[in-house]
C-alpha atoms as one frame of an Amber mdcrd trajectory, in Angstrom:
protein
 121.831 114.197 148.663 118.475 116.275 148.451 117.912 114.481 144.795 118.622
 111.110 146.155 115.633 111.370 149.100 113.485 113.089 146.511 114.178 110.368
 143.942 113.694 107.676 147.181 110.616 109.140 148.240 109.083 109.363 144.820
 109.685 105.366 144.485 108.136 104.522 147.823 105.239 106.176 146.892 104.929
 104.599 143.797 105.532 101.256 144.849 102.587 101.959 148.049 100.593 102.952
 145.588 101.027  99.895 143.357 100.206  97.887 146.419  96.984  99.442 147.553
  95.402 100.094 144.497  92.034  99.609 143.951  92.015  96.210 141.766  90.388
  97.023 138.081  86.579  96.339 137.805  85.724  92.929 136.645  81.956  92.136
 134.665  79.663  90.453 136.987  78.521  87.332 135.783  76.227  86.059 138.043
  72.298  85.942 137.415  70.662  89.002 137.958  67.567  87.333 139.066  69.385
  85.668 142.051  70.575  86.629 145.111  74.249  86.862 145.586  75.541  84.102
 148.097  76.420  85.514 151.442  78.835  84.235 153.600  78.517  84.271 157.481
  80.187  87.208 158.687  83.485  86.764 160.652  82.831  89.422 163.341  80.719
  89.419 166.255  77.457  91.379 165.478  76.970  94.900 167.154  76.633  94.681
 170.679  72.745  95.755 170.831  71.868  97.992 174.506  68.200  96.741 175.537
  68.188 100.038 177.786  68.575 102.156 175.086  65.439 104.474 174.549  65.454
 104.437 170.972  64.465 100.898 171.044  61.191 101.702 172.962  58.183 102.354
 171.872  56.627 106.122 172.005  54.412 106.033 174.879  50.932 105.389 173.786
  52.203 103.618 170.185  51.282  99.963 170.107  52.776  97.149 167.984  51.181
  95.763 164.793  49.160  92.823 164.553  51.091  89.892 163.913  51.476  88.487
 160.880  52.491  85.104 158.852  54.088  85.385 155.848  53.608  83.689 153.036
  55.214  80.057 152.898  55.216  78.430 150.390  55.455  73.995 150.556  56.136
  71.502 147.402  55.915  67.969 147.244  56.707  66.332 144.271  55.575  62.456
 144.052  58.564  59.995 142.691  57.924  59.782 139.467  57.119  63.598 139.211
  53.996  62.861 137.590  52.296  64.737 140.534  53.196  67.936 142.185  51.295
  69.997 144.964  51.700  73.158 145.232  50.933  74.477 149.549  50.470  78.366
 150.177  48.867  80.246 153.441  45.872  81.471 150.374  45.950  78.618 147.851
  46.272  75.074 146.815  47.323  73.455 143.220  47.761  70.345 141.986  49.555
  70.094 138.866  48.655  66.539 136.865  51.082  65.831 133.924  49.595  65.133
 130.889  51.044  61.686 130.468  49.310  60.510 133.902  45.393  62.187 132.294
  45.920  61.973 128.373  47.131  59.597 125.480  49.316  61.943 123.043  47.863
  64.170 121.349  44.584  63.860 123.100  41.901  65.559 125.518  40.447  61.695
 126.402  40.622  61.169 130.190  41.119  57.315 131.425  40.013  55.492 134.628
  43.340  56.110 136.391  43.091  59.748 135.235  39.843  59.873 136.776  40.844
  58.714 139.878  43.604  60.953 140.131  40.999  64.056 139.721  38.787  62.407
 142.745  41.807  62.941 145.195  41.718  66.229 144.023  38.257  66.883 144.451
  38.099  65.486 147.865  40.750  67.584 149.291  38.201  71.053 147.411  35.475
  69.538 149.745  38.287  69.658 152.838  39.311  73.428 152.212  35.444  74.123
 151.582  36.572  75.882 148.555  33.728  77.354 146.415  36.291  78.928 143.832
  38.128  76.464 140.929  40.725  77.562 138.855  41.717  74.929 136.088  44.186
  75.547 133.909  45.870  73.958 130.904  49.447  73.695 129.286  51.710  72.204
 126.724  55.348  72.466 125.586  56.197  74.346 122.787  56.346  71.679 120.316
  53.956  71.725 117.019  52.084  75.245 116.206  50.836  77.140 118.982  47.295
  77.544 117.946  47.428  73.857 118.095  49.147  74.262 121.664  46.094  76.648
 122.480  43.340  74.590 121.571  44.597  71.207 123.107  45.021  72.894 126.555
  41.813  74.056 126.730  40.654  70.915 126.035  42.118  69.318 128.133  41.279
  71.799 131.014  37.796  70.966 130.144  37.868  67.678 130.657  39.417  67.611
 133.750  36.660  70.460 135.106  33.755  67.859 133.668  35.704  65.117 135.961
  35.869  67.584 139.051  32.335  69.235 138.662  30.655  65.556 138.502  32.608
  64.710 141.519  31.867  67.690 143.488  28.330  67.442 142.205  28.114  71.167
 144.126  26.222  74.373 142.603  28.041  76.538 144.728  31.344  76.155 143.398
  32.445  78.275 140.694  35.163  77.083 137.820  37.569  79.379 135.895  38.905
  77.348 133.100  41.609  78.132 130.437  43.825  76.716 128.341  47.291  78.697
 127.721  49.356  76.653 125.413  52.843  76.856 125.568  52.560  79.998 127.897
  54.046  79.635 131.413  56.661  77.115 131.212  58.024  75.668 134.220  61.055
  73.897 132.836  63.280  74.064 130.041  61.823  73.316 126.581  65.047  72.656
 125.149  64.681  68.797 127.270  62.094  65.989 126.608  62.113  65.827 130.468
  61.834  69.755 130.384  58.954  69.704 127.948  57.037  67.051 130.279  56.540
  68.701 133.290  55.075  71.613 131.201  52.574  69.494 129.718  50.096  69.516
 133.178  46.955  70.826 134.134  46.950  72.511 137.469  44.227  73.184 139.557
  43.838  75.880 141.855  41.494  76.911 145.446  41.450  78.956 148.082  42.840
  77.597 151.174  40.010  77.656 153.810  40.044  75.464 156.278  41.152  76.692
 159.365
């Protein structure tokens, strides 16, 4: 009879242990650069005591000053020729090359042109004195040949903006950085697009 429990108990422990074991480790194959989805949380949240001490301050401490955090706001125009780019520090405007250049070119046209006026109107709003234009292809062709186009290009829309704003006080950073920076897949004609654009870039100042 002793052997029988023994031999009863053993199973019964094998068997609980076969149902609470810890499941076996599975890869994780979710983007490292994201953040895992949460779900809401089907418990009540901790019951918070407003009387409780710890949640004062020490006497003679004083909060921080408020702050806003950065937000960030992008509209994209229909046709996604035109994107605008709205942070608490900075504006940009990012002008795809198809709406400012023929292929393979660094020639602005009249509807280019006016394009670059909105932009320049909206520098004069913010009271900007500080220009950051910057140029960008895809990574078709060499990228010397990437290199030297954006750069032109970026030129020619800074000529455009610094006739406009006809201003000595405002100062331009230009560059051209080829295929650098992408901000869609190259692998796509509609990918490769949207990283041929010039952006432009100012200090948000108006109050």
């Amino acid at each position: 009879m002793t052997t029988t429990r023994l031999t009863l108990t053993t199973a019964a422990l094998l068997v609980a242990a076969t149902l609470y074991a810890t499941p076996p480790a599975q890869a994780d194959d979710t983007d490292p650069s994201q953040p895992p989805v949460t779900e809401p949380s089907a418990t009540a949240p901790v019951k918070i005591d407003p009387t409780d001490p710890d949640l004062k301050l020490p006497e003679g401490a004083t909060l921080a000053a408020p702050k806003v955090l950065d937000i960030k706001s992008v509209v994209e125009d229909q046709s996604g020729d035109e994107r605008r780019e709205d942070t608490n520090a900075d504006v940009t405007f990012a002008l795809q090359a198809e709406v400012l250049f023929g292929k393979d070119s660094a020639k602005l046209g009249d509807e280019a042109k006016a394009r670059i006026a909105t932009i320049a109107e909206e520098i004069k709003k913010q009271n900007a004195t500080q220009v950051r234009v910057f140029g960008f292809t895809d990574d078709l062709g060499s990228s010397a040949h990437g290199d030297v186009l954006s750069r032109q290009r970026a030129n020619a829309v800074q000529a455009v903006l610094d006739q406009d704003l006809n201003d000595p006080n405002i100062t331009f950073e230009v560059r051209g950085y080829g295929e650098q920076y992408p901000i869609a897949d190259n692998s796509t004609e509609e990918g490769r697009r949207k990283n041929r654009r010039v952006e432009v870039t100012f200090p948000r100042t108006q109050e």
